[in-house]
C-alpha positions as CSV (number, residue, x, y, z in Angstrom):
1,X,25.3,16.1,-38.4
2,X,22.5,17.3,-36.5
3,X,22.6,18.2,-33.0
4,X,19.5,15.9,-32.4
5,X,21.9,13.3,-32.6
6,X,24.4,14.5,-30.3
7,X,24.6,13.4,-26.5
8,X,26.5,15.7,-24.0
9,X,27.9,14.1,-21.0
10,X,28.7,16.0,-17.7
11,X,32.8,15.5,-17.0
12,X,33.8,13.7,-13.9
13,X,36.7,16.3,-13.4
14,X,39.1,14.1,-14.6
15,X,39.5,13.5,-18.4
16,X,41.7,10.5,-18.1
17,X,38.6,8.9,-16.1
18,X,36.1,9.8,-18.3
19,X,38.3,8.1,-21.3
20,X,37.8,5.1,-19.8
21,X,41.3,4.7,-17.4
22,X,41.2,2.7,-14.3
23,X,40.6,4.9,-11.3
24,X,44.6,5.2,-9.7
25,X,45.9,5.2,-13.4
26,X,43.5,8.0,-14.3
27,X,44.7,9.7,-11.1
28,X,48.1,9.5,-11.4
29,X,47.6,10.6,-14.9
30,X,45.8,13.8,-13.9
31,X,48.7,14.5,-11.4
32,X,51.4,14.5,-14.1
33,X,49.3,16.3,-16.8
34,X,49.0,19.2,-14.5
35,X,52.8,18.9,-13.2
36,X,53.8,19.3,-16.4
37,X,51.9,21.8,-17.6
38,X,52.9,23.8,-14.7
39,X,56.7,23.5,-15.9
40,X,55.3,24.8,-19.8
41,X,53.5,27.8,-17.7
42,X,57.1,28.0,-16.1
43,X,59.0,28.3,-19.4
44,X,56.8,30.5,-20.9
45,X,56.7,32.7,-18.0
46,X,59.7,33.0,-18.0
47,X,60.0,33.6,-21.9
48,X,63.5,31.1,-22.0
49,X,64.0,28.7,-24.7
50,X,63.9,25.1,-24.6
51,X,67.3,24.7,-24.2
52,X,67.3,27.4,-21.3
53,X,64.9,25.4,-19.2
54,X,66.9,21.9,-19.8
55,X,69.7,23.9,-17.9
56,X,67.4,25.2,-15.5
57,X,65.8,21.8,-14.6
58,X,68.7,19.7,-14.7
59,X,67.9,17.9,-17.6
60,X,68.3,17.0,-21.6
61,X,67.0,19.3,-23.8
62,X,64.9,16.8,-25.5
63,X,63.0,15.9,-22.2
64,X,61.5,19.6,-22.0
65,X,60.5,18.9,-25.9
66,X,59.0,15.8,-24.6
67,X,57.0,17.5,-22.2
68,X,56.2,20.2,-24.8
69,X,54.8,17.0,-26.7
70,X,53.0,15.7,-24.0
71,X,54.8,12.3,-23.9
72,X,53.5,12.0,-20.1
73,X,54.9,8.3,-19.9
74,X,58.0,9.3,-19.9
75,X,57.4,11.3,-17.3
76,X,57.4,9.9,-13.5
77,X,55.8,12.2,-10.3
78,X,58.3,12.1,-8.7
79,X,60.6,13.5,-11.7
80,X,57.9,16.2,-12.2
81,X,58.1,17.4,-8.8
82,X,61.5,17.5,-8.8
83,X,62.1,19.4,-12.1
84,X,59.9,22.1,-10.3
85,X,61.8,22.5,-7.2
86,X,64.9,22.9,-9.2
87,X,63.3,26.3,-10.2
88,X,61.9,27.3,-7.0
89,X,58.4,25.9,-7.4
90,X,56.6,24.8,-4.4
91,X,53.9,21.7,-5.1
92,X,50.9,21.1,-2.6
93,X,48.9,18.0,-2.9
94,X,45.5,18.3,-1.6
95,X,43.4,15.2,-1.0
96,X,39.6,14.7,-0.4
97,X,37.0,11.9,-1.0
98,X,36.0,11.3,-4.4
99,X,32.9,12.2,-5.7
C-alpha cells in the first residue's frame, strides 16, 4: 500500500480515547495501564521472578502473570495502588483541565 493512501492522526494523549472509549472509561483506563506498568518496571528492576513479586505484593502468582498479560479488567485502582505500596512505591495523581 502506498503512503498516498494513508492518513496520520495527531493522538489525544490517551490511547484508550482515541480507540473510541467514553471519556471517564478511557481515563480510568489510562490510570491502570500506567499503574501496572509501573509494577512490571518494578519486577524487572528488581530482576525477581514472577513468583517473587506475588510474595512481595501480597498476591497469587497468577495475578502478576495477569498483569504481565495486560488483563487490565481484572485489575481495580485501587488494587493497583495498593500492590505498589506494598513495595514501597509512592503514587501521585496530578489533575488539570483537559485539552
Amino acid at each position: 500500500m502506498s503512503k498516498k493512501g494513508k492518513r496520520i492522526i495527531k493522538s489525544s494523549g490517551n490511547v484508550f480515547a482515541d480507540l473510541g472509549f467514553e471519556q471517564a472509561e478511557a481515563e480510568n483506563l489510562l490510570v491502570r495501564s500506567k499503574l501496572m506498568a509501573a509494577i512490571k518496571a518494578y519486577i524487572e528492576s528488581e530482576g525477581i521472578t514472577q513468583e517473587e513479586a506475588a510474595e512481595r505484593f501480597h498476591v497469587a502468582q497468577p495475578r502478576i502473570s495477569e498483569i504481565y498479560q495486560g488483563k487490565i479488567d481484572l485489575f481495580s485502582v485501587d488494587k493497583l495502588i495498593n500492590m505498589l505500596a506494598r513495595v514501597g512505591q509512592h503514587v501521585e495523581i496530578t489533575i488539570h483541565k483537559a485539552a
